[in-house]
C-alpha positions as a LaTeX table, in Angstrom:
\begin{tabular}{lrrr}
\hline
Residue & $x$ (\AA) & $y$ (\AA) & $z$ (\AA) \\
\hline
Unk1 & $-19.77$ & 6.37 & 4.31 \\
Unk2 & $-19.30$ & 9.03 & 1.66 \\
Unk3 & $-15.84$ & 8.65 & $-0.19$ \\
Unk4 & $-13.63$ & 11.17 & $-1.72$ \\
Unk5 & $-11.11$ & 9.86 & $-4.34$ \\
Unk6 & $-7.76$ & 11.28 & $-4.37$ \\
Unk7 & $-6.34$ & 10.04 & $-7.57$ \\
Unk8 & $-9.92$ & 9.48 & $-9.06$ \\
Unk9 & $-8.36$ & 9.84 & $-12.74$ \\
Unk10 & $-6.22$ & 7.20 & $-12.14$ \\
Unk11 & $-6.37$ & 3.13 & $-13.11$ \\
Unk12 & $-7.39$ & 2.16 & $-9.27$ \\
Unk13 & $-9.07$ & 5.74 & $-8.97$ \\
Unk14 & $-11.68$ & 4.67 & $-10.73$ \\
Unk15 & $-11.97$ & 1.30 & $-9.57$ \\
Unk16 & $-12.74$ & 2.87 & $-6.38$ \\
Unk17 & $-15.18$ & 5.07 & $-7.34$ \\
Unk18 & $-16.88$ & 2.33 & $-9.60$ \\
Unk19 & $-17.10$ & 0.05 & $-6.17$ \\
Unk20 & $-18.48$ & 3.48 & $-4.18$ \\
Unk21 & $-21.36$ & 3.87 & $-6.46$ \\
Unk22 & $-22.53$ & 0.30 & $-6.22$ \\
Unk23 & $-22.00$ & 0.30 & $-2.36$ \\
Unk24 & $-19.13$ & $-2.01$ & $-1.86$ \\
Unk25 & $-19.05$ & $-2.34$ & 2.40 \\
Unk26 & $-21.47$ & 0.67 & 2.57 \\
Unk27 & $-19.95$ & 3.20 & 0.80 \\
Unk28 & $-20.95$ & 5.59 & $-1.94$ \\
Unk29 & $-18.83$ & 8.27 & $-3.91$ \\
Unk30 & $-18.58$ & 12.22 & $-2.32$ \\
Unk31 & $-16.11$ & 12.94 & $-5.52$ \\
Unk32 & $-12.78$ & 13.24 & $-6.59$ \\
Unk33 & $-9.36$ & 15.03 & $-6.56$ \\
Unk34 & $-7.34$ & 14.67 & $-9.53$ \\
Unk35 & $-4.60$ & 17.36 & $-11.05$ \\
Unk36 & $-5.86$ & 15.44 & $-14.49$ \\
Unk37 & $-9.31$ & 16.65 & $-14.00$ \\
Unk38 & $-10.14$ & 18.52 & $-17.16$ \\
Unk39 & $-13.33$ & 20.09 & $-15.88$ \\
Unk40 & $-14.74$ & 20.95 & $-12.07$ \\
Unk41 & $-17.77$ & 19.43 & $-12.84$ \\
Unk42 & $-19.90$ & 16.36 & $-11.00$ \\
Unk43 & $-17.63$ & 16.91 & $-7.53$ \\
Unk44 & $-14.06$ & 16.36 & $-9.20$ \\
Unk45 & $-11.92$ & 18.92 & $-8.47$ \\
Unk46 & $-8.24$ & 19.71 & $-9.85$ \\
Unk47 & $-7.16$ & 20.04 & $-6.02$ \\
Unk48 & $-8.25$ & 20.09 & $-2.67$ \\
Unk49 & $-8.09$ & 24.01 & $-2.87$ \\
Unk50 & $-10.74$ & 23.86 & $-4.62$ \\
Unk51 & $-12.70$ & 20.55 & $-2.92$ \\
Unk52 & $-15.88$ & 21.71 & $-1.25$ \\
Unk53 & $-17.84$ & 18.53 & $-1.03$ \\
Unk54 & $-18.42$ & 16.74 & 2.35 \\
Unk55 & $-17.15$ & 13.55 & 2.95 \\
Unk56 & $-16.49$ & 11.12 & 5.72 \\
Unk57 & $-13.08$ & 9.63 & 4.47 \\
Unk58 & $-10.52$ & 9.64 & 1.83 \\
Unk59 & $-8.81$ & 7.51 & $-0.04$ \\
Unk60 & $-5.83$ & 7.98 & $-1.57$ \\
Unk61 & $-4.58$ & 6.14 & $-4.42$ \\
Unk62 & $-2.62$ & 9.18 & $-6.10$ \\
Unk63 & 0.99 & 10.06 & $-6.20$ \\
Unk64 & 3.36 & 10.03 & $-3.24$ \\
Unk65 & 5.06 & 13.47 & $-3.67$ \\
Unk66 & 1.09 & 14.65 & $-3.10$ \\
Unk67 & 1.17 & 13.70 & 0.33 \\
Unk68 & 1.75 & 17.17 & 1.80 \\
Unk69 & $-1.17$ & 18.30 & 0.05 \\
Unk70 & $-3.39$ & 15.33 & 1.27 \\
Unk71 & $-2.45$ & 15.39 & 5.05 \\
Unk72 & $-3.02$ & 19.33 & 5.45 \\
Unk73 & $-6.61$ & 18.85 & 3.57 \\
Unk74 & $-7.28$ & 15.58 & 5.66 \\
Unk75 & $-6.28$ & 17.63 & 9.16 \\
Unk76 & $-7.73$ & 20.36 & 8.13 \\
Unk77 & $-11.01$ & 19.06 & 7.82 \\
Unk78 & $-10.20$ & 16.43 & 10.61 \\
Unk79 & $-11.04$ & 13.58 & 8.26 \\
Unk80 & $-9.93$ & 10.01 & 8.33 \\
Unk81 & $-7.42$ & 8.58 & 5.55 \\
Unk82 & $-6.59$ & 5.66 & 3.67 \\
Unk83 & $-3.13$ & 5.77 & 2.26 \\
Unk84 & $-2.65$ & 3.12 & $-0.27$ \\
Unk85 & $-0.01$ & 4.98 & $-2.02$ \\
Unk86 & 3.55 & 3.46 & $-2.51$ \\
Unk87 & 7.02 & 4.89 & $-3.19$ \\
Unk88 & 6.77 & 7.44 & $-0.60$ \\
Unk89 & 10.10 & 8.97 & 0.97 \\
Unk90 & 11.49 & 8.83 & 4.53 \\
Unk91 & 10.36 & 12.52 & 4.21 \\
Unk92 & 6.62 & 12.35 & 3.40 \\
Unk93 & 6.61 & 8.86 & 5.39 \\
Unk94 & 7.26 & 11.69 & 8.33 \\
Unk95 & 4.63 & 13.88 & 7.20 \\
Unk96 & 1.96 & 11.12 & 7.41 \\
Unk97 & 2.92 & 9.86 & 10.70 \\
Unk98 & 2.69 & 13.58 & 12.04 \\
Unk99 & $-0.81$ & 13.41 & 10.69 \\
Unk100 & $-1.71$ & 10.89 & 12.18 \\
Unk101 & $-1.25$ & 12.10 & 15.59 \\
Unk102 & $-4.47$ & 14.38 & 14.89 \\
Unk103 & $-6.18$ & 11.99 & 12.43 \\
Unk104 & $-6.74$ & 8.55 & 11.99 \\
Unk105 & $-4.56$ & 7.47 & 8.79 \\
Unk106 & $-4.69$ & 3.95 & 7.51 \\
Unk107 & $-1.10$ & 3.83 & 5.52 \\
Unk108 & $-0.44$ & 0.19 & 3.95 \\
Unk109 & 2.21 & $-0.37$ & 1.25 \\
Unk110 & $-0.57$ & $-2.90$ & $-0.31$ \\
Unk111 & $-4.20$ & $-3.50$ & 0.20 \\
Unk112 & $-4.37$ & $-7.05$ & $-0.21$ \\
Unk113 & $-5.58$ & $-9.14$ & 2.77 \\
Unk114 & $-3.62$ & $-11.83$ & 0.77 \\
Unk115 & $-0.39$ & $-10.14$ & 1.16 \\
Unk116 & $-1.11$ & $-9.27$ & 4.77 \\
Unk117 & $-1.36$ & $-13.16$ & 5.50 \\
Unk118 & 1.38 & $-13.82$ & 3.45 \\
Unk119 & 3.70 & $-11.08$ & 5.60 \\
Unk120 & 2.65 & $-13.50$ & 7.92 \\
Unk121 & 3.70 & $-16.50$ & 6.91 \\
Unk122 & 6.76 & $-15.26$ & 5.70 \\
Unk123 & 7.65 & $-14.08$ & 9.33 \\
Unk124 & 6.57 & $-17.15$ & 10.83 \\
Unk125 & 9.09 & $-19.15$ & 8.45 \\
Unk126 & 11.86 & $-16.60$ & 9.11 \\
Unk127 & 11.98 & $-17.63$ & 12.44 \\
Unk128 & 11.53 & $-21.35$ & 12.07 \\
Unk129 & 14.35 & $-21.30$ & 9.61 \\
Unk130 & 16.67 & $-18.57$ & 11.19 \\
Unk131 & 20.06 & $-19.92$ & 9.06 \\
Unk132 & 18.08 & $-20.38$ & 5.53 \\
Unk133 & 18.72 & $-18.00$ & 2.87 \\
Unk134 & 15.50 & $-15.63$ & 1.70 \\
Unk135 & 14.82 & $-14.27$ & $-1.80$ \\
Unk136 & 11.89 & $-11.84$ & $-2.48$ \\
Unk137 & 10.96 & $-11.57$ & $-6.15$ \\
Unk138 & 8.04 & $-9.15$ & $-7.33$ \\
Unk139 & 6.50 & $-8.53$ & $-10.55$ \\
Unk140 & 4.45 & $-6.31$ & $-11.88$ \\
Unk141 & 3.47 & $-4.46$ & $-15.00$ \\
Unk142 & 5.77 & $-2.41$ & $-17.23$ \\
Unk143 & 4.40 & 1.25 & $-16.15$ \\
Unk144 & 5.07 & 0.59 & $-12.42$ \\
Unk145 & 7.36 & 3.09 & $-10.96$ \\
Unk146 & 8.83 & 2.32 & $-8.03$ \\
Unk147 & 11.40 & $-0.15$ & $-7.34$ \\
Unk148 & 11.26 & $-2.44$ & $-5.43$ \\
Unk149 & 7.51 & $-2.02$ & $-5.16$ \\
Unk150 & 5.85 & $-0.97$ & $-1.86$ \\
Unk151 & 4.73 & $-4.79$ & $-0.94$ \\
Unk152 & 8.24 & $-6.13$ & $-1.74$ \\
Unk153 & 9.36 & $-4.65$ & 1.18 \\
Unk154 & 6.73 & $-4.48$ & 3.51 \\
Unk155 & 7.50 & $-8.79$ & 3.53 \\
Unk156 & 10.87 & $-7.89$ & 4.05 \\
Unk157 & 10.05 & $-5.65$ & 6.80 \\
Unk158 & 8.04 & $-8.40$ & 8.28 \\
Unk159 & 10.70 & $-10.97$ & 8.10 \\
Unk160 & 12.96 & $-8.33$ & 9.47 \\
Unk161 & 10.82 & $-8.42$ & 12.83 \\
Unk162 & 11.80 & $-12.35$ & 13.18 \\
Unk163 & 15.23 & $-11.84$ & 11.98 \\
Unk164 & 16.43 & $-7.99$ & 13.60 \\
Unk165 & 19.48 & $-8.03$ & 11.89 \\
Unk166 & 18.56 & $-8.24$ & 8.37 \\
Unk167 & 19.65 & $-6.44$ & 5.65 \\
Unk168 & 18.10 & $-5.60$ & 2.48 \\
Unk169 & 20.29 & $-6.23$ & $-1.12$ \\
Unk170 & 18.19 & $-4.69$ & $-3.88$ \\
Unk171 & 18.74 & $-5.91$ & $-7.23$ \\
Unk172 & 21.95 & $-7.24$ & $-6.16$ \\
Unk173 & 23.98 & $-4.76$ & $-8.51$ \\
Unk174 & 27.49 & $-5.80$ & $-7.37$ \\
Unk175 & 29.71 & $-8.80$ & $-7.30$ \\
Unk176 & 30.28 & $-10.79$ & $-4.59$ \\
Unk177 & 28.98 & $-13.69$ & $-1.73$ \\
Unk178 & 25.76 & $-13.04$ & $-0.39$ \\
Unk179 & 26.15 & $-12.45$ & 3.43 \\
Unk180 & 24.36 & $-14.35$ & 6.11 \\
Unk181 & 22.29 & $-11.46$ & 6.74 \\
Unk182 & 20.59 & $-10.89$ & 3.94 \\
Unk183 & 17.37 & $-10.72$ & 1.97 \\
Unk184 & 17.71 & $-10.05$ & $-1.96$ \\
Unk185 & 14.75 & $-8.15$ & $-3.18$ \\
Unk186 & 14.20 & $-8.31$ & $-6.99$ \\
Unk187 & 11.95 & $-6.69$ & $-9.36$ \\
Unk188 & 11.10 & $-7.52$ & $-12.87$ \\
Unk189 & 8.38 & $-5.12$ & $-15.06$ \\
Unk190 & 7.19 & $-6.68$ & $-17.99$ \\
Unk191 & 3.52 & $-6.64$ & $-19.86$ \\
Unk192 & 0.17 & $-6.16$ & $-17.61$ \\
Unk193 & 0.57 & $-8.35$ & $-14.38$ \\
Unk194 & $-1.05$ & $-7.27$ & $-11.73$ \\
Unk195 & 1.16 & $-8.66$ & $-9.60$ \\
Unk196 & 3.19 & $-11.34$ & $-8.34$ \\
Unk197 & 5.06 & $-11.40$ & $-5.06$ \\
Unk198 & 7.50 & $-14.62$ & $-4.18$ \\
Unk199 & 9.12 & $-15.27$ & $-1.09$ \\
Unk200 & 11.86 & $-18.47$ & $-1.79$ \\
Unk201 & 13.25 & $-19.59$ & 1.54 \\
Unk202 & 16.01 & $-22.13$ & 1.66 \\
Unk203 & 18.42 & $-23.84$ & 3.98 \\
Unk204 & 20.21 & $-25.79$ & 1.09 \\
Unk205 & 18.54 & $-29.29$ & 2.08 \\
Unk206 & 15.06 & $-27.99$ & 1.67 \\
Unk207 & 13.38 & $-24.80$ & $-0.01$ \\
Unk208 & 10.08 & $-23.07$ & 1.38 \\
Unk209 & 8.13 & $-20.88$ & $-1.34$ \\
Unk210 & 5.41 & $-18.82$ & $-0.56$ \\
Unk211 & 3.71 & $-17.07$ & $-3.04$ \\
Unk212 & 0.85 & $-14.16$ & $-3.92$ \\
Unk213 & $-0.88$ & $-13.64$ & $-7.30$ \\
Unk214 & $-3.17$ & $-10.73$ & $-7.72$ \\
Unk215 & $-5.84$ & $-11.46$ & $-10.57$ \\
Unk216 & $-7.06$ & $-8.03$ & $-10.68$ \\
Unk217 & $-6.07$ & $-4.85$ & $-9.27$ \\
Unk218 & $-10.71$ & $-4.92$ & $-7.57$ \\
Unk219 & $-8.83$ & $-6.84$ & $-4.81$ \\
Unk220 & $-6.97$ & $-3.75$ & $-4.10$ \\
Unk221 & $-10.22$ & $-1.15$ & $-4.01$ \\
Unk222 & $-12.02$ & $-3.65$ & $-1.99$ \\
Unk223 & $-9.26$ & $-4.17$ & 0.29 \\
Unk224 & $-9.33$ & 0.03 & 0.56 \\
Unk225 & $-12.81$ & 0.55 & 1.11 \\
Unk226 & $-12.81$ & $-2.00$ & 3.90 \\
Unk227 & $-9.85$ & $-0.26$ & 5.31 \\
Unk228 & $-12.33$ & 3.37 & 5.18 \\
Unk229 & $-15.14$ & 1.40 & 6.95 \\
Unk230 & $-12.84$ & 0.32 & 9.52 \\
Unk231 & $-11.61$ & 3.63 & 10.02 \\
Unk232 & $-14.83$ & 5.61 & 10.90 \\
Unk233 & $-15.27$ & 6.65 & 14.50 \\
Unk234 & $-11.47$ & 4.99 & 15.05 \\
Unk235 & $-9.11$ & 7.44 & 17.15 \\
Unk236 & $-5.92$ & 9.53 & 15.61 \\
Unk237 & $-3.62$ & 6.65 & 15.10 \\
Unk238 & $-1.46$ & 4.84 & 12.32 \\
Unk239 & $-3.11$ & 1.79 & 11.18 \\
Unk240 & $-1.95$ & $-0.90$ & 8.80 \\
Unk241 & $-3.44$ & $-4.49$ & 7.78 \\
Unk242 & $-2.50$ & $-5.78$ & 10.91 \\
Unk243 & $-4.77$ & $-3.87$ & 12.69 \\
Unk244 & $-7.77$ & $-4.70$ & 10.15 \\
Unk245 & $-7.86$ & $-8.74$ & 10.37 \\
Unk246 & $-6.29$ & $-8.73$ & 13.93 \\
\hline
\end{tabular}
């Protein structure tokens, strides 16, 4: 399973490629697509303009305003995806599910098999405890950019399945009674976590936590490349998690 890298400059860029040269669930490293890239050399390219190497899949752990440039490239070339990206708009969420009518695209908001349990869990309590109240907090290291992050709400979107009329209060910025309905989502940024993600459920007389700590951002390129592997021969389709440890 030859890789390309879409972000290959990047922190979990090259974790990626690091775990595609040793072979990590059968893969090894076509190259890389980077707009850092200093020099075309050794199969890194400054775009996919300019990307002539064959590969069986990509994976993208880049920038979400690229995702135009990644889906014409990837259906282009009719080439499976693995979009591990976060922050994306409602726009370029529309772009990738267009894609993925031609191409199989593997789009998660996190990469952890962890977090895909604890989406789980969290659902599963939602609905055992339809009246409690539900907090989300997430933490993560001081360079993060979006907010909340992409796993924040993919748990809220999964307790949203048990509990339709949800609504999401991020940050909680103004005054006031929380309402029945809804989940606060909070972030905090602060040194070099990896990241934390805690779901507090409570119906006054009793309070559920569940609770994800990632150690090192490996889990995430392992979680990735195993998402790639799954993906070869698959049909066009969206995939997430769900479809991976189902």
């Amino acid at each position: 399973m030859r890789v390309l890298v879409h972000g290959i400059t990047g922190h979990m860029g090259q974790i990626i490629a690091s775990l595609a040269q040793s072979g990590f669930s059968g893969a090894s490293l076509a190259g890389g697509v980077s707009p850092d890239v200093q020099v075309e050399e050794n199969n890194n390219f400054k775009s996919f303009a300019t990307c002539n190497v064959e590969s069986d899949v990509v994976v993208d752990f880049s920038f979400h305003g690229a995702v135009k440039d990644l889906m014409d490239y990837c259906v282009a070339k009719n080439l499976p995806v693995v979009v591990a990206t976060t922050g994306h708009t409602e726009e370029e969420k529309a772009i990738i599910k267009e894609a993925s009518e031609r191409i199989p695209v593997f789009y998660s908001a996190n990469m952890s098999i962890g977090v895909a349990t604890l989406a789980d869990l969290a659902k599963k309590a939602a609905a055992a405890f339809p009246d409690a109240d539900i907090e989300i907090v997430e933490t993560h290291h001081n360079r993060k950019i979006d907010v909340p992050s992409g796993t924040a709400l993919l748990l809220a979107n999964s307790i949203k399945e048990a509990r339709p009329q949800s609504t999401f209060n991020i940050g909680r910025p103004d005054n006031g009674k929380r309402t029945k309905e809804e989940i606060g989502i909070h972030s905090l940024r602060m040194g070099n976590i990896v990241g934390i993600h805690e779901i507090l459920i409570s119906t006054g007389n009793e309070t559920i936590t569940l609770k994800h700590e990632a150690h090192s951002r490996a889990l995430f390129g392992e979680g990735a490349l195993r998402a790639a592997a799954f993906l070869i021969g698959m049909k066009s389709g969206l995939y997430n998690m769900k479809d991976m440890i189902a």
